[in-house]
N, C-alpha and C positions, 0 to 999 in steps of 0.2 A: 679368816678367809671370808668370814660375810660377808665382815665392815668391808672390804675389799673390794669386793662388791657390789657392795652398797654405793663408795665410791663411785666407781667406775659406772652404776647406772643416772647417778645425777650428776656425774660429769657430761653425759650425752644429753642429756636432759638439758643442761646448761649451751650444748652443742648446740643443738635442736634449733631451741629458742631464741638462739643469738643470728642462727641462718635464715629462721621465717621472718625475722625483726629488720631482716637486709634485705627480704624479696619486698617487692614492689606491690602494691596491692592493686588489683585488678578496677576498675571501675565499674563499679554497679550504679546501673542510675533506677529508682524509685518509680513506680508505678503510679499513677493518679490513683487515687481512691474513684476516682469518677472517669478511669482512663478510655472506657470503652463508649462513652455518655459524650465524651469529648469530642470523639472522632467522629463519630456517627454524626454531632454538630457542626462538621467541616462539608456536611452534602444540603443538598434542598430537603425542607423539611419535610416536602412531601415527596417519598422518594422514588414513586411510580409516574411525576410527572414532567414526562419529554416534550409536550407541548410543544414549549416555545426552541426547543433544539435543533439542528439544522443537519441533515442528514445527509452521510457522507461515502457510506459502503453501504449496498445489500447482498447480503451474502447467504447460499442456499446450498443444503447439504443433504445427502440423498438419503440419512435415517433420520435426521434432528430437526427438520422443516427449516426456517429462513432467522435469520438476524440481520438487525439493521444497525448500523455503527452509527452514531449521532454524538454533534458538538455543540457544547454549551458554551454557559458564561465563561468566561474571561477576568480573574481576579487583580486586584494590582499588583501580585507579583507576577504576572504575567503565566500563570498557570489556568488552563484551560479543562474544563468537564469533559469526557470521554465518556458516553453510555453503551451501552449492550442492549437492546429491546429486540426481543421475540416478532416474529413476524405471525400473521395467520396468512395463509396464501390461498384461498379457495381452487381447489381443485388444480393446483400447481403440478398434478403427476398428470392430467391433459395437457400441458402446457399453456394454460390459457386463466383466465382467473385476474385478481390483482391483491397489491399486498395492503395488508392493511396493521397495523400497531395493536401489539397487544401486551401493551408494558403490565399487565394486572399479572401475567403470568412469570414478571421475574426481571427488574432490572439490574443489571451490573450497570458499576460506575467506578473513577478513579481521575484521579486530577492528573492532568500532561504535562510537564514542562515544554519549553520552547521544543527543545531539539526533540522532544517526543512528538510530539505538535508538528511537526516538520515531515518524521518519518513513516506518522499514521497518515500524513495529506499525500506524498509521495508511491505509499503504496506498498514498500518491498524491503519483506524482512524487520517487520515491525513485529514488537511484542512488550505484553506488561499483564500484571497480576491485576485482575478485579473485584470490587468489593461486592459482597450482597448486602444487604438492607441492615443485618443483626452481626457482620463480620464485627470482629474487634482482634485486633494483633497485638498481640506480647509479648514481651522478649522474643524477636523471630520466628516465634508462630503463626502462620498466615491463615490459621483458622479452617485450612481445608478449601482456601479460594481457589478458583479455576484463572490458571493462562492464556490469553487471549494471542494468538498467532497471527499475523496478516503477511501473508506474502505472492504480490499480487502480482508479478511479472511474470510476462506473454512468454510460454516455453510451446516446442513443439514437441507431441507423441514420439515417443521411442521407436513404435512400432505403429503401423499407417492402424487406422480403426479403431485403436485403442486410446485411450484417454489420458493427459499426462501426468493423472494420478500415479501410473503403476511403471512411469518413470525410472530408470536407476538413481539419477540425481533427482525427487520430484520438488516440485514449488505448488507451494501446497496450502493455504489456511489451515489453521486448526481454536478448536475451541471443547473443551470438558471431552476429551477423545474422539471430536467426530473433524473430516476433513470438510472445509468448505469452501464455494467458488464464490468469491465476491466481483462486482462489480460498480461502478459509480452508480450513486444511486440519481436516479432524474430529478429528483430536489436539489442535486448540493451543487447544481450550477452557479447557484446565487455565493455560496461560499469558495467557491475557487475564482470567484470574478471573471464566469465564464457569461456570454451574454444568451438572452434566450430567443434572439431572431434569431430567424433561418437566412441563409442565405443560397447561392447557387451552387447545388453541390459539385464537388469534385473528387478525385479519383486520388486515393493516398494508398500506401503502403504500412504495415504495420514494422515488417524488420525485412534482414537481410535474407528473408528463404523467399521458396515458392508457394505459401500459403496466407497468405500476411494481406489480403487484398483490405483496403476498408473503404468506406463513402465517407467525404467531410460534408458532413449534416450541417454542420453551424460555424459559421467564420466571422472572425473580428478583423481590425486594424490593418486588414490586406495592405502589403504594400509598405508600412510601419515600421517605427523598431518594437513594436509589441504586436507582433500580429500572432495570431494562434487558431488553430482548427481543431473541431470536437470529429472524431475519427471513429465510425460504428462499422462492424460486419455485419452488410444486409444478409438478407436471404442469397440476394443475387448474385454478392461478393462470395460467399459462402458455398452457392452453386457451382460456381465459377472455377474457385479452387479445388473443390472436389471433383471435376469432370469425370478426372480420369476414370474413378472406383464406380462401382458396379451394386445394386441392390442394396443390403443391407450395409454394408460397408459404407455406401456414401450415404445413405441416412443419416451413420452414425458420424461420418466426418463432420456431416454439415451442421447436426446439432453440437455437437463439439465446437466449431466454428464458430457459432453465433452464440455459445455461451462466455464469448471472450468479452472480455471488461472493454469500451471503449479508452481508447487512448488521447491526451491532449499534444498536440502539436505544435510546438512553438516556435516565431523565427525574427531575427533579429534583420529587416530588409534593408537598412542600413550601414549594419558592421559585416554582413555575408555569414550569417550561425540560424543554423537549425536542431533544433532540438528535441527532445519527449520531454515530458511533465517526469522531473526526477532521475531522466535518462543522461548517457554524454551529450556532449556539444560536437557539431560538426562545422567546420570553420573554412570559407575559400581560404584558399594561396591569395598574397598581393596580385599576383601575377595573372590568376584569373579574374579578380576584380578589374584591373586595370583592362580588358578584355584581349590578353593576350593569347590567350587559349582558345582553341573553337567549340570543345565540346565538354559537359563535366565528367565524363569516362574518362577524360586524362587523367594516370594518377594525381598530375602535377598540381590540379584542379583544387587539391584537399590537403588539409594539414596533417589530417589524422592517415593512417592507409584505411583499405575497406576492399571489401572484393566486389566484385561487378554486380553482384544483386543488389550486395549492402548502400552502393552508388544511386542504382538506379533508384531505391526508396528514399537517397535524401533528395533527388534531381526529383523526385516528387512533389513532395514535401515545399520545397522551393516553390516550384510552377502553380500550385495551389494558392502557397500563404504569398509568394512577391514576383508576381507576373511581370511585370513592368522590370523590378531590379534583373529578373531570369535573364530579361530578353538581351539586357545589356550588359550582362557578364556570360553570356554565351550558356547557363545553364539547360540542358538539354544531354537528351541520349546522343544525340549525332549532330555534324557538322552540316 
């Protein structure tokens, strides 16, 4: 009965070993002995210095003070530097002060591919893991690094007074648990190929509501197939939309208002398209190029549909960036 047994247990023995001999062995790849030495060599050596980085978001959060997004070198695979720099903001809870860099106290960094590169310049619903100074990842350990969130598109309050943080759907930034409100920052004109004359301002629209008012502070190529307008909410713009609300309430609209990111405005005065920076396109009909229509509140006027506000901010938009092409394709509120 032992032997029996006995058998019977290095028959499965022989089982065993014939079945792990037919699995497929997993791939394990080897560790540098110098892997974390390695990586830390893929950033500037010194790694607190943004100097020469070209600044692209500042972003400002109501427990965690301010961060600046900034772009670097550019590698030949066409991977780009991404930084995180703290901001000091003097006296930012009066709303007055200015920002100033304070990379001593903590830079994040991380290299971008194109299409990363693409959706951090656009603005909306961008994200990626950041490195610190002393990170090192291993086998998909990310060391405890923070997620960098950016999602920078113009939403309006759920509720009038209130802010679009507390949103049911919110759009939101986020960075190490705190929410933030970014904005272009006034350096990264030079990186978006925005130009830094002023020109004569004019009256834009931000979207299709009734709060959306902006000034185009800075225009190019009026009239072009690359014309584009840099689009801020004054104070006045800001006033303006808030009329309605009454004491505290419009305080809070208007600081709310002017804490919106400026927008880039773009338009094609040639082929009839106007645009956002990373937004749709809006495209005449042949039919109104041809100047067969009298006014651009016809539907017929647009490729896309829109409802009459959403009109009225591209027939802005137009009149602004291709005065000249406007007049001859009847772009306008009325006939």
């Amino acid at each position: 009965m032992q032997s029996g047994t006995t058998y019977m247990k290095l028959k499965l023995a022989w089982v065993i070993t014939i079945a792990l001999a037919m699995v497929k062995p997993t791939t394990s790849y080897a560790v540098r002995p110098d892997e974390c030495e390695q990586q830390r060599a893929q950033y500037p050596k010194v790694w607190t210095d943004v100097s020469k980085e070209k600044a692209l978001y500042d972003c400002l959060s109501h427990y965690s003070g301010a961060l600046r997004i900034k772009i670097g070198e550019t590698d030949e695979s066409q991977r780009t530097m991404m930084s995180i720099v703290p901001l000091w903001y003097e006296r930012w809870y009066e709303g007055r002060g200015a920002f100033s860099e304070a990379p001593e106290q903590g830079v994040y960094r991380i290299w971008l591919d194109e299409e990363q590169l693409t959706r951090l310049k656009a603005g909306k619903y961008f994200a990626t893991v950041v490195r610190k100074e002393v990170s090192c990842w291993i086998r998909g350990d990310l060391n405890g690094d923070a997620i960098f969130f950016l999602d920078n598109a113009s939403t309006t309050a759920d509720r009038p007074g209130i802010g679009a943080f507390y949103n049911k759907s919110p759009r939101i930034s986020a960075f190490k648990g705190d929410s933030y409100s970014c904005k272009m920052a006034e350096s990264s004109a030079a990186y978006f190929d925005l130009p830094q004359e002023r020109s004569k301002e004019g009256a834009l629209l931000r979207c299709g509501g009734w709060d959306c008012s902006l000034t185009a502070s800075e225009l190019k190529g009026v009239d072009t197939d690359k014309a584009w307008a840099l689009g801020r909410t004054t104070r006045k713009d800001a006033e303006a939309d808030c009329s309605a609300r009454k004491g505290r309430e419009f305080m809070l609209c208007v600081t709310e208002q002017m804490a919106r990111p400026p927008i880039v405005v773009n338009a094609n005065c040639e082929e009839g398209i106007a645009w956002t920076y990373g937004g749709d396109e809006f495209r005449l009909t042949d039919e109104a190029k041809a100047g067969q229509l009298a006014h651009a509140q016809d539907a017929r006027f647009w490729q896309s549909q829109m409802t009459h506000r959403a009109r009225t901010t591209v027939i802005r938009w137009f009149r602004v960036l291709c005065p000249r092409a406007s007049e001859k394709w009847h772009v306008r509120e009325e006939p």
